[in-house]
C-alpha positions in Angstrom: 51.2 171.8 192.8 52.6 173.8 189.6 50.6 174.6 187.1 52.1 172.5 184.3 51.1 169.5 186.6 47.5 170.6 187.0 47.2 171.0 182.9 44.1 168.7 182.6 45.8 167.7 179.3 48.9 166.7 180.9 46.8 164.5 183.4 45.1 163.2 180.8 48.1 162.4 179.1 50.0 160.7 181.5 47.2 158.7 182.3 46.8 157.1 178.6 50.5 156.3 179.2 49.7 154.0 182.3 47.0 152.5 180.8 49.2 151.7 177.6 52.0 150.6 180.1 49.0 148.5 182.0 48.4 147.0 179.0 51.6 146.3 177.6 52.1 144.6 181.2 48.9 142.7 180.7 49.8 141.8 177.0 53.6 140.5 178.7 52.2 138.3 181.1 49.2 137.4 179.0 52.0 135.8 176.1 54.5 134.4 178.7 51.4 132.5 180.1 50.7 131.2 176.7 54.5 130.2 176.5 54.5 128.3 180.3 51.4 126.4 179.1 53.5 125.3 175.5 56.1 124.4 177.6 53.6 121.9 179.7 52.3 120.3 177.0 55.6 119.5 175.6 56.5 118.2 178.7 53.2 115.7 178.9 54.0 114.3 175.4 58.0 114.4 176.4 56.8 111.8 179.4 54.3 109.8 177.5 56.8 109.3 174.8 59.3 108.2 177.2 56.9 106.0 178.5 56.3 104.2 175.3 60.1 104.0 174.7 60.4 101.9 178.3 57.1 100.0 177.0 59.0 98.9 173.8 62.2 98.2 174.9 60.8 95.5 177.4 58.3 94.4 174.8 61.3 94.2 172.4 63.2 92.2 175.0 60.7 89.7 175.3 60.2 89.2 171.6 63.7 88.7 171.6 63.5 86.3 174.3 60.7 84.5 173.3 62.1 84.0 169.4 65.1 82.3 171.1 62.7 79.8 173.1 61.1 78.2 169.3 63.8 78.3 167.8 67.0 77.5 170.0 68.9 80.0 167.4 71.0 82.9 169.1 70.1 85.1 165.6 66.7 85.5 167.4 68.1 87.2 170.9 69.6 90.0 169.1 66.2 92.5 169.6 66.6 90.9 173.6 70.3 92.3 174.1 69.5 95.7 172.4 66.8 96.1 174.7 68.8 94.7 178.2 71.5 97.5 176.5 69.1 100.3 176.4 67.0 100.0 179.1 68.7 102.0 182.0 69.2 104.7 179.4 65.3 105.0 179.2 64.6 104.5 182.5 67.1 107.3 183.3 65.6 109.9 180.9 61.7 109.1 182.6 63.2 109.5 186.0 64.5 113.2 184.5 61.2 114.5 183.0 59.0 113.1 186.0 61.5 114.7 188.8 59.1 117.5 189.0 56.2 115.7 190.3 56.9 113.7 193.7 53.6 111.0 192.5 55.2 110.3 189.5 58.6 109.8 190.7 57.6 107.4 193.4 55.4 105.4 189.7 58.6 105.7 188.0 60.6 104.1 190.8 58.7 101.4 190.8 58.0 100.8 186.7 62.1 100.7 186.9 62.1 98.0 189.5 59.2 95.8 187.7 60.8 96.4 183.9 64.5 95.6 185.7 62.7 92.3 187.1 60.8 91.5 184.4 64.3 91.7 181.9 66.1 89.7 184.7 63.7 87.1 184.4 64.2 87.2 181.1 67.6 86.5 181.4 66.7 83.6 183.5 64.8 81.8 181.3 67.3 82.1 178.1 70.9 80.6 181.0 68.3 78.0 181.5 67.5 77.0 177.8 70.9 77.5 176.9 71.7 74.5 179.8 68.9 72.7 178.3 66.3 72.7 180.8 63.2 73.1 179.0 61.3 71.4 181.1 62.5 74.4 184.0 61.1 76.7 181.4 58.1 75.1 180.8 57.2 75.2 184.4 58.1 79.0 184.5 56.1 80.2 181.8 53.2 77.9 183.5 53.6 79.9 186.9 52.2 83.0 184.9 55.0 85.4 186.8 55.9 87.0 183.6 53.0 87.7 182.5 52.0 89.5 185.4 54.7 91.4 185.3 53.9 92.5 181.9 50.3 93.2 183.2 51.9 95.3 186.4 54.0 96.9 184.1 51.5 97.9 181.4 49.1 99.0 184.0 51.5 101.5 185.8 52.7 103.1 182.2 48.5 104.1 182.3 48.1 105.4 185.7 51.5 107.3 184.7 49.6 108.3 181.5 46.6 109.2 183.0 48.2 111.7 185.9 50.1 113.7 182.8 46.8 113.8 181.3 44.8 115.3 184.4 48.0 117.5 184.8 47.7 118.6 181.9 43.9 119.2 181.6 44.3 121.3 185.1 47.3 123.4 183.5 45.2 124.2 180.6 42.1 125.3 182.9 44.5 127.7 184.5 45.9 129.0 181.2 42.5 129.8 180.2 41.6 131.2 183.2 44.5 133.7 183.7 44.0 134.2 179.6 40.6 135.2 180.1 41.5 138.0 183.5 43.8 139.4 181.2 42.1 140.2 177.9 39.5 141.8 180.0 41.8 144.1 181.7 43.1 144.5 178.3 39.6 145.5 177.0 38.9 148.1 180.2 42.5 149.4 179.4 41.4 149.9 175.5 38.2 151.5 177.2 40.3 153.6 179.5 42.1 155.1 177.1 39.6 155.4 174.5 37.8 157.9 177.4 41.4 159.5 177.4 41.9 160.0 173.8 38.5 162.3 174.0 39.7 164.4 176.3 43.0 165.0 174.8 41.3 165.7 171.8 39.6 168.0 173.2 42.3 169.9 174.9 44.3 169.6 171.1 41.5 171.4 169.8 42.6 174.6 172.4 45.9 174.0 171.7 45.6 174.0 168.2 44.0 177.4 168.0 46.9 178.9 170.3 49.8 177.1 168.1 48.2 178.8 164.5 48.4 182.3 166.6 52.1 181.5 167.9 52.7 180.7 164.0 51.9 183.6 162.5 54.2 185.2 165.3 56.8 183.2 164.6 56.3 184.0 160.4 56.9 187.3 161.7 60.3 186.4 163.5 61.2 184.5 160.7 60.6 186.9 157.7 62.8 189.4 160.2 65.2 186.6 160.6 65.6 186.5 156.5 66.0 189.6 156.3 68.9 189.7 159.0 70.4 186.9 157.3 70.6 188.2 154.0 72.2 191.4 155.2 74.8 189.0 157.0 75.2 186.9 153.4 76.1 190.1 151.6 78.4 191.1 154.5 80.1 188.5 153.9 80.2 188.2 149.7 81.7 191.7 150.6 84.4 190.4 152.5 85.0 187.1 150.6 85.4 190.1 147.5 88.0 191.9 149.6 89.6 188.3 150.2 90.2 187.7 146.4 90.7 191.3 145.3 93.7 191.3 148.3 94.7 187.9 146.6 94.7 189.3 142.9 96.8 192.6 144.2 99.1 189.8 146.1 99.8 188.2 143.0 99.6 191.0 140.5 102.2 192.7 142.7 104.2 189.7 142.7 104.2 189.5 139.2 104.9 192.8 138.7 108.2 192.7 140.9 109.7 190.2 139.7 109.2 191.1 135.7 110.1 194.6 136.6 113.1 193.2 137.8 113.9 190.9 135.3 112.8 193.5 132.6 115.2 196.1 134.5 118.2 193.7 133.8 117.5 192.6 130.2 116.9 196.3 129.2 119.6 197.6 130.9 121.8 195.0 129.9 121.0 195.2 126.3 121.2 199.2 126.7 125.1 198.5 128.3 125.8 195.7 125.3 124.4 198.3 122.4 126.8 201.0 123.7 130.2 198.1 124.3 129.4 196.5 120.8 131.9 198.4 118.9 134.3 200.0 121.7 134.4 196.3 124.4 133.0 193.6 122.4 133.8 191.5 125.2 131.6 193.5 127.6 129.0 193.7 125.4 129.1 189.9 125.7 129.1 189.9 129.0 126.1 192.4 129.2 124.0 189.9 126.4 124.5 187.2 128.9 122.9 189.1 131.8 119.9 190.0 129.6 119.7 186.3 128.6 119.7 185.1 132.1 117.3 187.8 133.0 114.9 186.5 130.2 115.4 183.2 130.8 114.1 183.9 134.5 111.3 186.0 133.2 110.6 182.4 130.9 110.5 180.6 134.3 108.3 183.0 136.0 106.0 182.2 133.1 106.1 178.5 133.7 106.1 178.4 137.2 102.7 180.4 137.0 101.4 178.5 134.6 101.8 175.2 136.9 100.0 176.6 139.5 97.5 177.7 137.4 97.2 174.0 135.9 98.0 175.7 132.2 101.4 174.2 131.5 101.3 171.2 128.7 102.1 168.3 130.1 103.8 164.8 128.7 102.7 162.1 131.5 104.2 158.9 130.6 104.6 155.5 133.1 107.4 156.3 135.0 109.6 154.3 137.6 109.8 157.1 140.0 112.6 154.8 142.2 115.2 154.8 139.2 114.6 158.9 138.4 115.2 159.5 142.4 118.1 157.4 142.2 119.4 159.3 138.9 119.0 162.4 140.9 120.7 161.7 144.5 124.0 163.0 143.4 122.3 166.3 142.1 120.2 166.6 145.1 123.4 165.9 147.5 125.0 168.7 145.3 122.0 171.2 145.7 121.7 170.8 149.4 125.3 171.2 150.4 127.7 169.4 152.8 125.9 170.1 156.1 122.9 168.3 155.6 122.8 164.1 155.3 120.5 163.0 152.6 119.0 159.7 152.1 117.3 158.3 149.7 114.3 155.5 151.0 113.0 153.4 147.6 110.3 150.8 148.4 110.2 147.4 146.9 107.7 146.8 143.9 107.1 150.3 143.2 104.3 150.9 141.3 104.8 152.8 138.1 103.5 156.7 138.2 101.7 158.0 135.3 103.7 161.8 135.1 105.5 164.4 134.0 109.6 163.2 134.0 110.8 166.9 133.7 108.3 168.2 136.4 108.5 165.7 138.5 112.1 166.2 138.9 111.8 169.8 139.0 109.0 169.5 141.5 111.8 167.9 144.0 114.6 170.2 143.3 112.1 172.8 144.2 111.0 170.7 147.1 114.7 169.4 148.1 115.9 173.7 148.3 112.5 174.6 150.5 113.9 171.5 152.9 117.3 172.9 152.5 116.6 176.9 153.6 114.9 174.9 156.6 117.8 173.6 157.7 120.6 176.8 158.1 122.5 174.4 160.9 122.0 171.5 159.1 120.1 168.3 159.2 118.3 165.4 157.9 116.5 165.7 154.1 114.6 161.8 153.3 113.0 161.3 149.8 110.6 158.5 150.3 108.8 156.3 147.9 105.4 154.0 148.4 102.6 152.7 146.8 99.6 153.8 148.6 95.3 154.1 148.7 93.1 157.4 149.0 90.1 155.8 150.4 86.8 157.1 150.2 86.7 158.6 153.4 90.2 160.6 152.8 89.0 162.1 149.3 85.6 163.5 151.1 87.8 165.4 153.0 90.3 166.3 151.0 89.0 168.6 147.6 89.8 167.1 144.3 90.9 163.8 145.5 89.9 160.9 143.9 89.9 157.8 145.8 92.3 155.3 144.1 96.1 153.6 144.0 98.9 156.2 143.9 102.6 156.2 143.9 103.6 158.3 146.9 106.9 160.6 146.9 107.6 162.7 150.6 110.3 164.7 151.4 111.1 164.9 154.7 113.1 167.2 156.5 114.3 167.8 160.4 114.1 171.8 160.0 112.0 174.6 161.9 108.5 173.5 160.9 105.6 175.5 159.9 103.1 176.6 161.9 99.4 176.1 160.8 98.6 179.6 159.3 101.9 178.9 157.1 100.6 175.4 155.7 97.5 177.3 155.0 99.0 179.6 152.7 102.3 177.7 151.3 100.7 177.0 147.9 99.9 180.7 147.5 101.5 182.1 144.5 104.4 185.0 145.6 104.1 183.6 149.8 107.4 183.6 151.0 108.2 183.3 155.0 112.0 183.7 153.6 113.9 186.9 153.9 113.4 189.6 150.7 115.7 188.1 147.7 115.6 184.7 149.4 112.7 183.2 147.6 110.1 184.0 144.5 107.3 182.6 146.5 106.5 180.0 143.7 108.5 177.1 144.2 105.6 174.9 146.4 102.4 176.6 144.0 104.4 175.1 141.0 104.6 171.7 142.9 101.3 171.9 143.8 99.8 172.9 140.4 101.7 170.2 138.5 100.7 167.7 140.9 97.1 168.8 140.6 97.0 169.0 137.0 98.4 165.6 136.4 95.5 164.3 138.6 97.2 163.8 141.7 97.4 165.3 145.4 99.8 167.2 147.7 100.0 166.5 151.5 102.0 168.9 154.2 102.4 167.6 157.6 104.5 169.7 159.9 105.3 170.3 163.3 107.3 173.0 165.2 110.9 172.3 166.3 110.3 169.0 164.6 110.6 169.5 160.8 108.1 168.6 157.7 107.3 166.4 155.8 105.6 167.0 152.1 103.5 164.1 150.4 103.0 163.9 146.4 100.5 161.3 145.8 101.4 160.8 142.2 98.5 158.5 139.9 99.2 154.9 139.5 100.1 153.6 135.8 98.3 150.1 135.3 101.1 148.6 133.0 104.8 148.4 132.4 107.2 151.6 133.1 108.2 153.7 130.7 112.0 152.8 130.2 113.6 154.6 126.9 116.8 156.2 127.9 116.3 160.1 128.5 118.7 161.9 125.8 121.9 163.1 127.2 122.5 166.8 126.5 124.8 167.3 123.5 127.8 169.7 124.2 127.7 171.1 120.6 123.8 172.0 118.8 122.6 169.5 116.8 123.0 170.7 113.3 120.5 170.0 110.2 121.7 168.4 106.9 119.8 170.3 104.5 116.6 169.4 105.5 113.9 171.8 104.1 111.8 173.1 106.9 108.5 175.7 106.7 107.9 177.7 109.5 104.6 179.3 110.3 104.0 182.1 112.6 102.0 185.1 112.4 103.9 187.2 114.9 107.0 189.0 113.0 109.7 189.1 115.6 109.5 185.6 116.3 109.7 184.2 113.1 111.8 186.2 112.3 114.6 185.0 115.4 112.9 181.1 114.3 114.1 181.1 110.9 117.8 182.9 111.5 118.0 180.3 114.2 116.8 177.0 111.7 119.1 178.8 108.9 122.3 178.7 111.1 121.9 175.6 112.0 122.0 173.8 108.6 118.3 173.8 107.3 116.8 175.6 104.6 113.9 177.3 105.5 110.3 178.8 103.9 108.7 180.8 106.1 104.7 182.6 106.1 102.8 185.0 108.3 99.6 182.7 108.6 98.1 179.5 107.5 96.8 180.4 104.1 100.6 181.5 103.1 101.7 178.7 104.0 99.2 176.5 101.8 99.7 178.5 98.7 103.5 178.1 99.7 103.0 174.3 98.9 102.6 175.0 95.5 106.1 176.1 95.0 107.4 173.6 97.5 105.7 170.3 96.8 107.7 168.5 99.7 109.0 169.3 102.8 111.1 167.7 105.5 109.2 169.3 108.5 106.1 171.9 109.6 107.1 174.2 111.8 103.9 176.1 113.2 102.3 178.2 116.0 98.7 177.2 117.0 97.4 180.3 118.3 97.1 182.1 114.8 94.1 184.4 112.9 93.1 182.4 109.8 92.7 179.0 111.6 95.0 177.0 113.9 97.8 175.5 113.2 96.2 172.0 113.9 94.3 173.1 111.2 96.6 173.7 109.2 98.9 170.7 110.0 95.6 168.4 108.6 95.4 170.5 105.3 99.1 169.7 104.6 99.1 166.2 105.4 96.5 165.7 103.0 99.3 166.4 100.5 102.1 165.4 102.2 100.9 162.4 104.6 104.3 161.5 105.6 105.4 164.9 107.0 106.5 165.5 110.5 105.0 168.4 112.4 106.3 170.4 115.1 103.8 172.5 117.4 104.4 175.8 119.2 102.7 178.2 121.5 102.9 179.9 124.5 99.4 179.6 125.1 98.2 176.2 126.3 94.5 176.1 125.7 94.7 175.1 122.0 94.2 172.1 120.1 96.6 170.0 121.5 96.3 170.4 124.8 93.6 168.9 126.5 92.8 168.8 129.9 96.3 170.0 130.5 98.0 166.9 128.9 99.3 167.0 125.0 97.7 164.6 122.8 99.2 161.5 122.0 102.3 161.5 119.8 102.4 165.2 119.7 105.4 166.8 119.5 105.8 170.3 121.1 108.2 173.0 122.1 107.0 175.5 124.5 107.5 179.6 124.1 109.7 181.3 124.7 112.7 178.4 123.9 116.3 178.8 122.9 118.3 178.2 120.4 119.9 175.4 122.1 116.0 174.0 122.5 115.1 174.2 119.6 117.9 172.8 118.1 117.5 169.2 119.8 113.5 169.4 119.3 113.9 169.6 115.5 116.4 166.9 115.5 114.5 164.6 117.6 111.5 164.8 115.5 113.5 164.6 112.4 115.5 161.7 113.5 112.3 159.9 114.4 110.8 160.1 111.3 114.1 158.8 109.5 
């Protein structure tokens, strides 16, 4: 036998279990014994009720019977019929509930023939009254038949009575017989494993002592175990430090590329137009435009960054994302070429989105070109729209996602696919699968952070040979679209008509370009280096047409300053500027309501239709 078997505590513990599983047993029977003698009783007063219900309906036959022989009046047989009706019924159900008992099925065969009898006489007696032969009743009655029959009758139902009963009575004997066997084997089970119990104590005791030793061993293993554990923990802060340091000088590289770059061209094209001016005016032209075109991409480096860093001010409004895809199909089929088919899919009862007009459609240009460079031999580019639900269980596995309605925009393309370590890193600033000079590496980390910062959530699914599709789940505007016609670009600058503007901006160069700009284009124009200029200002120019400011500035902010002037000049428009987006205005990511704002850097052309919007407003 092995040892573990011959453990005396082992013995001793698998004995308690068969005594507790003897008992349990005991306790089973002991309750379906109580349940079997329940059952009998209700069967005893099932039959002696039945009995009484046979007993009245004969009884209630002859009242019936015996009403109709006073009076003569058919009223009085009505208790006789519904008694002759429900007899057999009765008789039917004793013959059920006695079937189990052979002596009272023979009693019940024969109280059916007496009461079936006993009613047929009845019937007798009321043919023969109804033919007027009283005198044939008379001599009936005197026989004393019927009321023998009554006697038989009533004298059966007892014996019938009397055998439930002494069934019954012997049931219950046995009941309390097998009752009593089994609380005493409960009570030498209880004893059984009360005698147990003390020897497992006991051999706990022993145990006990052995399990503190083992623990002080294993607080040995385990203070060892921290230790090794910590080591591993700062392993890997190490590593997870290499990881980010590797992602900084990824995207400090990547910045620095691409401004060298763009630097390279606007110095050397400003270099090339400085030397033309005076001997090719019309090269020196050309060369301004490349250095323009090289800041202007240095201007979109900036922005793209700041959307996927979630910095870029935003201007959500409700939007009916259906009728902005549709205004955009025939750019889209412009941008993607002749070899691939586009199509455009707009679900019914769109929801309206609460976003970004501007990024959104720049989000699927960007989106549209990735799905084009997927496709070299052509293909198949879809723009979907759908209302949709993030449910609970999606947004706990999904970061940032908050469960709720959103207005759902896929592209979907029949290109290469991605495999998974690409969809891992596709909204990674500067990560590029394309060739060199193919691709910045921030088109899909702008998408992403826009879509982030305007509270929504970006979905790849993609498969190899098969092509990808890319979800924006955009947030849901409760209410009515937003449906003033976007301005049409003007093919001349909007001019000013005299309007008197102050501009406020601390650094030189800038204001410098801003006023020269306003000043060409018809306004007249007061200018300061900082906020307290520009107050004491006021004082020689008690009204203005508009407040031109920067927020970022030494003295206080221009939303600062835009609340000291209006306390002179209520009425006055104010336009904001920056190219740093945590400021006053800017909360959250989004501009505060009914703020008007022109990002840095802007051109002329920008800032031309800005001031003009704003002025024309206020009108």
């Amino acid at each position: 036998m092995p040892r573990a078997q011959r453990d005396p505590g082992l013995v001793a513990l698998l004995i308690s279990f068969a005594l507790l599983a003897a008992a349990l047993i005991g306790a089973v029977f002991l309750v379906q014994g109580q349940r079997q003698s329940q059952r009998w009783v209700a069967h005893t007063l099932e039959v002696e009720e039945q009995l009484s219900s046979v007993l009245s309906v004969v009884q209630q036959a002859e009242t019936g019977q015996r009403g109709y022989l006073i009076t003569g009046n058919e009223a009085y047989l009505e208790p006789f019929t519904l008694g002759q009706q429900g007899l057999r019924s009765e008789l039917d159900e004793l013959h059920r509930l006695v079937a189990d008992s052979p002596v009272e099925s023979k009693r019940a065969a024969r109280l059916d023939t007496l009461a079936t009898e006993r009613l047929a006489r009845l019937s007798q007696f009321i043919e023969m009254i109804r033919r007027g032969d009283t005198a044939g009743v008379t001599a009936g009655v005197k026989t004393g038949v019927g009321l023998n029959q009554m006697r038989q009758i009533r004298a059966l139902i007892l014996e019938m009575r009397a055998h439930e009963a002494a069934l019954l009575a012997e049931r219950n004997r046995h009941a309390v017989l097998q009752t009593n066997l089994l609380l005493l084997w409960l009570a030498l089970t209880a004893i059984g494993v009360a005698v147990v119990a003390f020897f497992v104590t006991r051999t706990a005791m022993r145990r006990t002592h052995a399990a503190v030793l083992a623990r002080d061993a294993a607080e040995a293993a385990h203070g060892q175990l921290l230790a090794e554990t910590e080591q591993r923990e700062a392993a890997e802060a190490q590593l997870r430090q290499l990881g980010k340091m590797e992602s900084i000088g990824q995207l400090t590289g990547g910045i620095a590329h691409d401004f060298n770059n763009m630097l390279a061209i606007v110095i050397g094209s400003l270099d090339m137009a400085k030397r033309r001016i005076l001997k090719d005016p019309a090269k020196a032209a050309q060369s301004i435009d490349s250095a323009l075109q090289g800041a202007e991409r240095a201007a979109q480096l900036t922005s793209r960054l700041l959307a996927f860093a979630r910095r870029q001010p935003l201007a959500p409004a409700a939007l009916d994302v259906n009728r902005l895809v549709a205004g955009m199909s025939e750019l889209l089929r412009r941008t993607i070429g002749e070899t691939i088919r586009f199509e455009t899919v707009l679900a019914g009862g769109l929801w309206p989105a609460f976003i970004d007009a501007g990024q959104l459609e720049n989000a699927l240009v960007n989106l549209c070109v990735n799905a084009r460079d997927a496709m070299p031999e052509g293909g198949r580019l879809t723009i979907e729209t759908a209302n949709t639900h993030l449910d609970d269980a999606y947004a706990s596995s999904h970061n940032e996602v908050v469960p709720g309605q959103y207005v759902m925009v896929s592209v979907t393309d029949s290109g290469s696919g991605m495999p998974e370590e690409v969809i891992e890193r596709a909204f990674d600033p500067f990560f590029s699968t394309k060739e060199v000079g193919k691709g910045t590496g921030l088109g899909l980390s702008q998408v992403y952070g826009f879509v982030k910062q305007s509270g929504g959530h970006v979905k790849i699914y993609s498969e190899i040979g098969h092509g990808t599709i890319l979800k924006l789940y955009l947030p849901r505007h409760f209410g009515e679209e937003d449906r003033r016609a976007v301005p049409a670009p003007e093919a001349e600058l909007p001019q000013g008509k005299g309007e008197i503007i102050l501009v406020v901006e601390d650094e030189e160069q800038v204001r410098i370009m801003s006023v020269d700009a306003l000043r060409d284009l018809g306004y007249v124009v007061i200018h300061a280096s900082g906020p307290t200029q520009a107050l004491a200002m006021l004082d020689d120019h008690p009204s203005i047409d508009l407040l031109f400011t920067d927020i970022v500035m030494p003295d206080m902010t221009g939303a600062t300053l835009a609340g000291r002037v209006r306390e002179r000049l209520p009425q006055v428009p104010v336009l904001y500027t920056t190219g740093y987006t945590r400021n006053a205005i800017v909360h959250n990511g989004m501009l505060d309501h009914d703020v008007d704002f022109l990002a840095k850097p802007f051109s002329i052309g920008q800032l031309a239709a800005k001031v003009r919007q704003v002025l024309d407003r206020e009108d």
